[in-house]
TORKOL-4160 file (C-alpha; in steps of 0.2 Angstrom, whole numbers, padded with zeros to 4 digits, m for minus):
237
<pt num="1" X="0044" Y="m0051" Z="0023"/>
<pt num="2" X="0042" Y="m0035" Z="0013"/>
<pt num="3" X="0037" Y="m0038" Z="m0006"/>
<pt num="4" X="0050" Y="m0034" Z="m0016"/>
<pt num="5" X="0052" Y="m0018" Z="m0025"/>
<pt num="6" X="0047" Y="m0019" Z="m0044"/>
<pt num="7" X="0058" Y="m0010" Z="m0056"/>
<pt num="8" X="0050" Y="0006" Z="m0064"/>
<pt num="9" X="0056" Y="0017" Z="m0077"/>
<pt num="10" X="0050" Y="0035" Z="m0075"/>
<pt num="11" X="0051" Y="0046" Z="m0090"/>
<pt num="12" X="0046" Y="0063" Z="m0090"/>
<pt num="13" X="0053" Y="0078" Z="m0079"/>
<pt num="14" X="0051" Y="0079" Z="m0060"/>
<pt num="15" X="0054" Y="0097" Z="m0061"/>
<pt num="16" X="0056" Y="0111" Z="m0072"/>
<pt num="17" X="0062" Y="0130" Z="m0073"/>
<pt num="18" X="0065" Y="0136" Z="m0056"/>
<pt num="19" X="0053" Y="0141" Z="m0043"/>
<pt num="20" X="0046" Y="0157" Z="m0036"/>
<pt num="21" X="0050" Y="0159" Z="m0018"/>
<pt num="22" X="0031" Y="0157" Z="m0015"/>
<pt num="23" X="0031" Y="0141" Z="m0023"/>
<pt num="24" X="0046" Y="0135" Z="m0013"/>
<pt num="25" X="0038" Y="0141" Z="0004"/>
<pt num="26" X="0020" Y="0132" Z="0000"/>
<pt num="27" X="0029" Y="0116" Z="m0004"/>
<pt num="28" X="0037" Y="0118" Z="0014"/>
<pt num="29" X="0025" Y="0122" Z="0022"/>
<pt num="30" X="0010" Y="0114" Z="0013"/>
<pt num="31" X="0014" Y="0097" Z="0005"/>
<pt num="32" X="0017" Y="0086" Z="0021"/>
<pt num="33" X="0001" Y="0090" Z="0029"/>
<pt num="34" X="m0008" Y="0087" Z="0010"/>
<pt num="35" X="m0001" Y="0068" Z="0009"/>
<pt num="36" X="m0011" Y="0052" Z="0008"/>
<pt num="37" X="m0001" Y="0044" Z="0020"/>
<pt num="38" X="0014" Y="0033" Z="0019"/>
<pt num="39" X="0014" Y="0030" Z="m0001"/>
<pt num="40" X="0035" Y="0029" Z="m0005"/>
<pt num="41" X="0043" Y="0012" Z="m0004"/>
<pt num="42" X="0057" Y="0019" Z="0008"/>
<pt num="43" X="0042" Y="0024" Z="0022"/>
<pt num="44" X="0032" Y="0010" Z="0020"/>
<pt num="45" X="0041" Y="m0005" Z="0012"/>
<pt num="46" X="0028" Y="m0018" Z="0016"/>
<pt num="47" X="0015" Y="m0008" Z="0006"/>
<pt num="48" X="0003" Y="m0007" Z="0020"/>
<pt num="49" X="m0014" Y="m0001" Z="0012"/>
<pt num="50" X="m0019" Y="0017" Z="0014"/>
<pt num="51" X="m0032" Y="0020" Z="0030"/>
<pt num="52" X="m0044" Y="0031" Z="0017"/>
<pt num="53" X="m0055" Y="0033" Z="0033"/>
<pt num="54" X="m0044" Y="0041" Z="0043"/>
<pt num="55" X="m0039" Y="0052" Z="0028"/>
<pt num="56" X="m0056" Y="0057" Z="0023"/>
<pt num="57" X="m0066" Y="0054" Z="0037"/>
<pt num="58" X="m0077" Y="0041" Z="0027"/>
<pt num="59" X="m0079" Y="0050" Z="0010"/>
<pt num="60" X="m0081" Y="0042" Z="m0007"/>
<pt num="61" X="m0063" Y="0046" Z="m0015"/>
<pt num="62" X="m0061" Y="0050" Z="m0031"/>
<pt num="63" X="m0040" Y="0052" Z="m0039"/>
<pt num="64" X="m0034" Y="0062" Z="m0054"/>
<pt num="65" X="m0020" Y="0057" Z="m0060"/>
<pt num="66" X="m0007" Y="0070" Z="m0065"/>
<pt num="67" X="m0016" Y="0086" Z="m0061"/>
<pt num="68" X="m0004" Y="0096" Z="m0072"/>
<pt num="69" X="m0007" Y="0115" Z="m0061"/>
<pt num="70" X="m0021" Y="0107" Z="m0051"/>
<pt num="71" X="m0034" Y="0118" Z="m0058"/>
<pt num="72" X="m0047" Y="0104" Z="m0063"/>
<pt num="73" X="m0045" Y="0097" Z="m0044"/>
<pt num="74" X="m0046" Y="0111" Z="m0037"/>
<pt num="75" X="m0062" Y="0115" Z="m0046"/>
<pt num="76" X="m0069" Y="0097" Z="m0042"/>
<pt num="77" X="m0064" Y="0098" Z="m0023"/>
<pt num="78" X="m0072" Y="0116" Z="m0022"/>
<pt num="79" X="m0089" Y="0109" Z="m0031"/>
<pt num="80" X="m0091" Y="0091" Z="m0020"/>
<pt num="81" X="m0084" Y="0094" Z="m0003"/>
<pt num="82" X="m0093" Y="0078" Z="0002"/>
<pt num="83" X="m0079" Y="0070" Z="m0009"/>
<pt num="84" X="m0062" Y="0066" Z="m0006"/>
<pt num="85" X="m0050" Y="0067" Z="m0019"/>
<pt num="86" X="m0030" Y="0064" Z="m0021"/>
<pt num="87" X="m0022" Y="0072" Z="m0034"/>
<pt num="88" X="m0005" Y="0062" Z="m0041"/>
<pt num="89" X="0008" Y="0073" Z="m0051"/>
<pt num="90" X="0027" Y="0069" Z="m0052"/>
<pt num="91" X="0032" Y="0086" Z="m0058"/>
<pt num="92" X="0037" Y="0095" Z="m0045"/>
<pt num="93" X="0033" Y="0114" Z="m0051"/>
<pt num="94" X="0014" Y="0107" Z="m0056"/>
<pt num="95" X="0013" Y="0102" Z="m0036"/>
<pt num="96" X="0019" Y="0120" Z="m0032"/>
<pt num="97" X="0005" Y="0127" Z="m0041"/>
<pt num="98" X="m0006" Y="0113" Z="m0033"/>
<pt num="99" X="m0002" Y="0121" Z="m0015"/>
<pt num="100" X="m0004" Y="0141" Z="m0023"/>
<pt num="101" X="m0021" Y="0136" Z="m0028"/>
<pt num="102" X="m0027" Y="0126" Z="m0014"/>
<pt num="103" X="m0023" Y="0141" Z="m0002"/>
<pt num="104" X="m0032" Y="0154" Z="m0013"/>
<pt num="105" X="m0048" Y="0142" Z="m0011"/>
<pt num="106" X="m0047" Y="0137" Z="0004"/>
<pt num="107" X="m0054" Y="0118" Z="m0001"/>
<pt num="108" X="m0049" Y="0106" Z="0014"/>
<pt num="109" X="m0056" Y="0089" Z="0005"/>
<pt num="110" X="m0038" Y="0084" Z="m0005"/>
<pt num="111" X="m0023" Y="0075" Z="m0003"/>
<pt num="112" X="m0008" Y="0077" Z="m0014"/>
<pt num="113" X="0004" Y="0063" Z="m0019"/>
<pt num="114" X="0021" Y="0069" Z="m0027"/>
<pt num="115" X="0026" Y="0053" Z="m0037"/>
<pt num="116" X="0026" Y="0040" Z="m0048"/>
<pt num="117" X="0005" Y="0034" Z="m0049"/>
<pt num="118" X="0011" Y="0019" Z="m0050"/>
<pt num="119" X="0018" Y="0018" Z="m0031"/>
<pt num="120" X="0002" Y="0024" Z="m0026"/>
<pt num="121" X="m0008" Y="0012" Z="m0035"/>
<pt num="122" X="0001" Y="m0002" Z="m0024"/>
<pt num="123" X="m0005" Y="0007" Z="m0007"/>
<pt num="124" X="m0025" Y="0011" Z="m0013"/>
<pt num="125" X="m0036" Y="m0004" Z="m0008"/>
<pt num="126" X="m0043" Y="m0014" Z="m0019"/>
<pt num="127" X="m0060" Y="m0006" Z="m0024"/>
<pt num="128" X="m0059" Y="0011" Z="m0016"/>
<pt num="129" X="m0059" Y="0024" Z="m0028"/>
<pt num="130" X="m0078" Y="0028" Z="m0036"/>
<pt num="131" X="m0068" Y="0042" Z="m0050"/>
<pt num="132" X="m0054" Y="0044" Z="m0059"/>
<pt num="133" X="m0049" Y="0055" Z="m0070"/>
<pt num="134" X="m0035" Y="0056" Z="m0083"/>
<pt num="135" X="m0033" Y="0074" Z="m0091"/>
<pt num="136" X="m0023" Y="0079" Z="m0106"/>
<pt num="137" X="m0007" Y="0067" Z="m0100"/>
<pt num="138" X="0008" Y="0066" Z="m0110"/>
<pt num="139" X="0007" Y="0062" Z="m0128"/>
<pt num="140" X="0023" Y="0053" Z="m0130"/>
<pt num="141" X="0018" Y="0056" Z="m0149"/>
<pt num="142" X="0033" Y="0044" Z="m0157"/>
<pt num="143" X="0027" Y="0028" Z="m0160"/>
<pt num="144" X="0043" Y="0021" Z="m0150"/>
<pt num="145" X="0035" Y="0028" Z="m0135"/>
<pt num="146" X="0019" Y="0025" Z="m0135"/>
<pt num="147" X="0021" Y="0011" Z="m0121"/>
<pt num="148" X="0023" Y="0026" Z="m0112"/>
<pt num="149" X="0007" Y="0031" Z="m0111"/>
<pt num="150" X="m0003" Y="0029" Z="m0098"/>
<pt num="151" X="m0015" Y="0021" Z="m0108"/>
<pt num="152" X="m0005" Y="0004" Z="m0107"/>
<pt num="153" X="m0009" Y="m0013" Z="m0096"/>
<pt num="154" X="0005" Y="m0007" Z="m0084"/>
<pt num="155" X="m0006" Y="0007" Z="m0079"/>
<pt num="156" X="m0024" Y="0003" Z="m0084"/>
<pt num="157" X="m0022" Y="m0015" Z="m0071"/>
<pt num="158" X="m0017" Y="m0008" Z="m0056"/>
<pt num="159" X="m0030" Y="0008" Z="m0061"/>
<pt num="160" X="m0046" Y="m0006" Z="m0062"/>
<pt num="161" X="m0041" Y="m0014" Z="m0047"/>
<pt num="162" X="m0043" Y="m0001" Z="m0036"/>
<pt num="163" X="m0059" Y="0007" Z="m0044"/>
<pt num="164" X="m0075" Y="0000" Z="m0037"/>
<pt num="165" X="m0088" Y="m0007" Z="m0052"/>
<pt num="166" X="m0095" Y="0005" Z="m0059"/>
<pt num="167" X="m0082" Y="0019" Z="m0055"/>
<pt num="168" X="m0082" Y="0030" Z="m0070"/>
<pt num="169" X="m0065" Y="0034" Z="m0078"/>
<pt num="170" X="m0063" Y="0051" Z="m0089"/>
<pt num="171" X="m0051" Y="0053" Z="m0102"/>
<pt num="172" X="m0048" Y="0070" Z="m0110"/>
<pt num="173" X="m0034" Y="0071" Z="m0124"/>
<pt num="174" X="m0030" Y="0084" Z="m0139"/>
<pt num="175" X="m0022" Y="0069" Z="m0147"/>
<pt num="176" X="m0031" Y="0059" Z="m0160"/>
<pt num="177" X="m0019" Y="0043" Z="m0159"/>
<pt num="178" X="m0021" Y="0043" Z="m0139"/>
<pt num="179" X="m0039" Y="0042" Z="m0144"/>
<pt num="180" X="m0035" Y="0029" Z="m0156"/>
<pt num="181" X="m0026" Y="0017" Z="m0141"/>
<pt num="182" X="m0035" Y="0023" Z="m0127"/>
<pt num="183" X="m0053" Y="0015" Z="m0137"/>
<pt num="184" X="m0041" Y="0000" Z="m0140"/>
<pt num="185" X="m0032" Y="m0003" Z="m0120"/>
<pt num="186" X="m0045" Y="0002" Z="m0109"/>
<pt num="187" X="m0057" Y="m0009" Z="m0112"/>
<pt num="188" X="m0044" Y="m0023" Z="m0112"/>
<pt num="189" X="m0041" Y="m0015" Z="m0094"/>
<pt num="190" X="m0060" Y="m0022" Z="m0089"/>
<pt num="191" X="m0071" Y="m0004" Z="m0095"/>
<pt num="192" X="m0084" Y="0001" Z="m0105"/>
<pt num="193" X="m0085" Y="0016" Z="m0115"/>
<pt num="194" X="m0101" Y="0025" Z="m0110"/>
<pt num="195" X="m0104" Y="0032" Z="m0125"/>
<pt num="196" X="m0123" Y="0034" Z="m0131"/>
<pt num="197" X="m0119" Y="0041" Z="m0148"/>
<pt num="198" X="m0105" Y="0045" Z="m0161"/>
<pt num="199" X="m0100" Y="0062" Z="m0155"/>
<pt num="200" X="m0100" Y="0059" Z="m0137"/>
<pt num="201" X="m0085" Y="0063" Z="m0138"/>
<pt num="202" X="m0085" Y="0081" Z="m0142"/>
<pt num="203" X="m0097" Y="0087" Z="m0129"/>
<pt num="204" X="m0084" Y="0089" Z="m0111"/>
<pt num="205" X="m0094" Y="0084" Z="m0096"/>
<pt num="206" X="m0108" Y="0097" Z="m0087"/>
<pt num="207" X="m0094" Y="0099" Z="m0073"/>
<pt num="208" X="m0079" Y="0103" Z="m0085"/>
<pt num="209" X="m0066" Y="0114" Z="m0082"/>
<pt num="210" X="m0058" Y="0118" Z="m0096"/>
<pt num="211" X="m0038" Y="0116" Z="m0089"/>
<pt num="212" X="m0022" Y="0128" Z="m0097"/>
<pt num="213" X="m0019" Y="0113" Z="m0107"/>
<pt num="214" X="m0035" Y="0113" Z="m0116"/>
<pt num="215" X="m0034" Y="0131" Z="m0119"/>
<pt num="216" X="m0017" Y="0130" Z="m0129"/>
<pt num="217" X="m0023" Y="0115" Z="m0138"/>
<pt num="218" X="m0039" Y="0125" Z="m0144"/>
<pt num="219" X="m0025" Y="0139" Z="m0149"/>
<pt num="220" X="m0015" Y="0127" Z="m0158"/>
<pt num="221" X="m0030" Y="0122" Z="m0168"/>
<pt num="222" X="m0033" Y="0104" Z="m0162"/>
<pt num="223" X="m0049" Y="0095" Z="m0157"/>
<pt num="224" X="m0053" Y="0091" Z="m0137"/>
<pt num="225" X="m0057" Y="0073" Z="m0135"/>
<pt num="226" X="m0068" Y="0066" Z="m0120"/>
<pt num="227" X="m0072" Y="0048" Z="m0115"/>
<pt num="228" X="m0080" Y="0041" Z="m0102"/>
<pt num="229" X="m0077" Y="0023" Z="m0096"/>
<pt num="230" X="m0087" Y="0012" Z="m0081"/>
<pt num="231" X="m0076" Y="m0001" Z="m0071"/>
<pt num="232" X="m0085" Y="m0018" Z="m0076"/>
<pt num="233" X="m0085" Y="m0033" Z="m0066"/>
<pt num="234" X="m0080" Y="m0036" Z="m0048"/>
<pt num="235" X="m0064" Y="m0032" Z="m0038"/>
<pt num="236" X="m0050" Y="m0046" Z="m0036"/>
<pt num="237" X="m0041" Y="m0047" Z="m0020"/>
């Protein structure tokens, strides 16, 4: 019997102003040969795990989790092509610009999921993900939404579970409360902050690419924020 299908509220935007024809044509053309495999509830309902395998030929797999225009995993796929690394980004014109990208640099190590995180979460196996990164999400700055941040146990659960111990998990924000309950949730979530001093933060990792959303933060005048965290413990499952 297929496990039920758990409710999920999805806020934010699937898709935004229209797309250039290009845009159109590469998610046509592109996205289907890019998936993971069978991730949605209506194409695999009993939640069959992901063959990674098959998928990456016996790679370590790392995931970023919304890749916003898919520069950073670009970059990363591009500098370890002994990697294999799925991107996850509901917003549809983000994914279009994933595709545009991805043919300009002819990378062949990446997999793109269009959806919820959340749905792929369910189909990772337990332990299988040695990275993860977590790049300037959504703010949600109103204190009534802040339980939709990703920094919450709904996410930060199901994202330990399939990180193998030791996995590291990088956070970049612009946002000093994000800081504030990301220092405060993850760690609940069974991580460790790998920080060896008091500015740690300030200092973006030696393989950085500094994304369109850092660069308008810098313009508006606020301060890039980076944390590393290490999956503790052992896997469940």
């Amino acid at each position: 019997m297929a496990p039920e299908r758990p409710h999920r509220n999805f806020y934010g935007r699937r898709k935004g102003q229209h797309l250039k024809a290009s845009q159109t044509r590469y998610l046509e053309e592109d996205l289907a040969a890019l998936s993971p495999g069978p991730v949605d509830w209506d194409v695999n309902p009993d939640r069959v795990p992901l063959d990674l395998t098959a998928l990456f030929g016996g790679r370590d797999v790392w995931l970023e989790i919304g890749f916003g225009g898919g520069e950073h995993l670009v970059h990363q796929a591009a500098r370890n092509p002994d990697i294999g690394i799925i991107g996850c980004e509901p917003y549809i014109n983000g994914v279009a610009m994933l595709l545009g990208k991805i043919r300009a640099a002819g990378v062949k190590n990446l997999a793109a999921y269009p959806g919820d995180v959340r749905d792929l979460f369910d189909v990772l196996p337990a332990g299988s993900v040695s990275k993860a990164f977590l790049l300037y999400p959504d703010p949600w700055p109103k204190a009534r939404h802040h339980r939709r941040r990703f920094v919450t146990a709904e996410h930060l659960e199901p994202l330990a579970q399939v990180l193998k111990p030791g996995a590291e998990f990088r956070v970049a924000t612009d946002i000093p409360d994000y800081v504030r309950q990301t220092l405060i949730e993850v760690p609940k979530a069974g991580f460790e902050w790998n920080a060896q001093g008091p500015s740690d933060w300030r200092h973006p990792w030696a393989d950085w690419l500094s994304t369109r959303y850092e660069q308008k933060a810098l313009r508006e005048g606020r301060v890039p924020h980076y944390m590393t965290f290490l999956r503790q413990g052992a896997v469940s499952g």
